[in-house]
N, C-alpha and C positions, 0 to 999 in steps of 0.2 A: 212809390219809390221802392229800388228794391237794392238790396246788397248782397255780394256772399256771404254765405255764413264761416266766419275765419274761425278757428281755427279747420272745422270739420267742412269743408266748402265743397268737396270732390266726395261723391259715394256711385261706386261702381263705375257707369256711364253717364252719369248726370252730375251737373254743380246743383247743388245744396243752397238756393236761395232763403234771403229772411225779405220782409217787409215794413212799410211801417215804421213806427215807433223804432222797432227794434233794430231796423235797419239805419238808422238815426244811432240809437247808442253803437251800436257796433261801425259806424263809421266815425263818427267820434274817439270811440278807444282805436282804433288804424290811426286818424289822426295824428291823437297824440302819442305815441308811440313810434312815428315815424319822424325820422329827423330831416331837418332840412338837406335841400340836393342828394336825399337818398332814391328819390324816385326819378329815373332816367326820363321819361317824357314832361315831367311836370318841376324841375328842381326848386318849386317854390314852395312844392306840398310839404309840409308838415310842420315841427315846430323846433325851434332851439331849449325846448324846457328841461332836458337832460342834464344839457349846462348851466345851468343859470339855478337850478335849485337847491345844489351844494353849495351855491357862495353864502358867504356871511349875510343873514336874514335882516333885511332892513326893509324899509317903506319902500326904496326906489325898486328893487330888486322884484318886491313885490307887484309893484305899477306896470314893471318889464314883463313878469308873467303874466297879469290882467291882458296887456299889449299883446303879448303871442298866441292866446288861447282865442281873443276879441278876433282878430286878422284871422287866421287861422279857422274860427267857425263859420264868419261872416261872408269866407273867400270861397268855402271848400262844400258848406253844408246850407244852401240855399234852404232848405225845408225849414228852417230854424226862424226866429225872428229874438233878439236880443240886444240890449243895448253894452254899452260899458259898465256900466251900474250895474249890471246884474249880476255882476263876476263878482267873486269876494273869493282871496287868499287868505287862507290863516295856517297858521303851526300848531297844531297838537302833538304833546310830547316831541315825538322826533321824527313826525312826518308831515308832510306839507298838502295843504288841502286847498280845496277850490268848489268852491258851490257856484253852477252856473244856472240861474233861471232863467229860462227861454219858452216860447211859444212855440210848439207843432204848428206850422202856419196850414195844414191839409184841413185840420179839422178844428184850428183856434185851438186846442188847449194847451196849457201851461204846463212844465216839467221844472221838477228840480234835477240835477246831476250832480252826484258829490264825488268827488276824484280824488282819489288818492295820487297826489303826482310822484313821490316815492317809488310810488310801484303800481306801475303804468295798467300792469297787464291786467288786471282787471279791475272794474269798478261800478 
């Protein structure tokens, strides 16, 4: 599998490919970080997690981001393998977090990702 590599993705006459693993994280942070119907060919890509993580922090609110991140990986990042269970939200201090365990399905191994959903742009 192979991605651009965003933000540096253009050098000179060539795009700037990653692979791999990393081309997994890095399609992952575009994911999330794109919101829904902002992508003209696909307006299903991405997620509503921008809005949803400033409301008032409850259990359901929580279940709603497990929901968008699940959809969302399951739909867009074939290379993954994960269930629901593997998602977990929590609040530290005053930023919202998200540990997703999944499978690199190329070569079976297991990854953790921890997200800062606050602040999308890197993680």
């Amino acid at each position: 599998m192979y991605s651009f590599n965003f933000p540096k993705m253009l050098r000179s006459n060539t795009s700037v490919l990653i692979q791999d693993k990393e081309a997994v994280k890095s399609n992952l942070n575009l994911i999330l970080n794109s919101e829904m119907t902002s992508l003209f060919g696909d307006p299903m890509y991405g997620t509503d997690l921008k809005t949803m993580i400033f409301e008032q922090a409850d259990s359901l609110i929580a279940d709603l981001i497990i929901d968008k991140l699940y959809t969302a990986i399951v739909t867009f990042i074939p290379q993954l393998y994960l269930t629901r269970k593997d998602i977990k939200v929590y609040i530290k201090q005053t930023d919202v977090f998200a540990d997703v365990k999944c499978v690199y399905i190329p070569d079976n191994t297991s990854d953790l990702y921890t997200i800062n959903l606050t602040s999308l742009d890197s993680f």
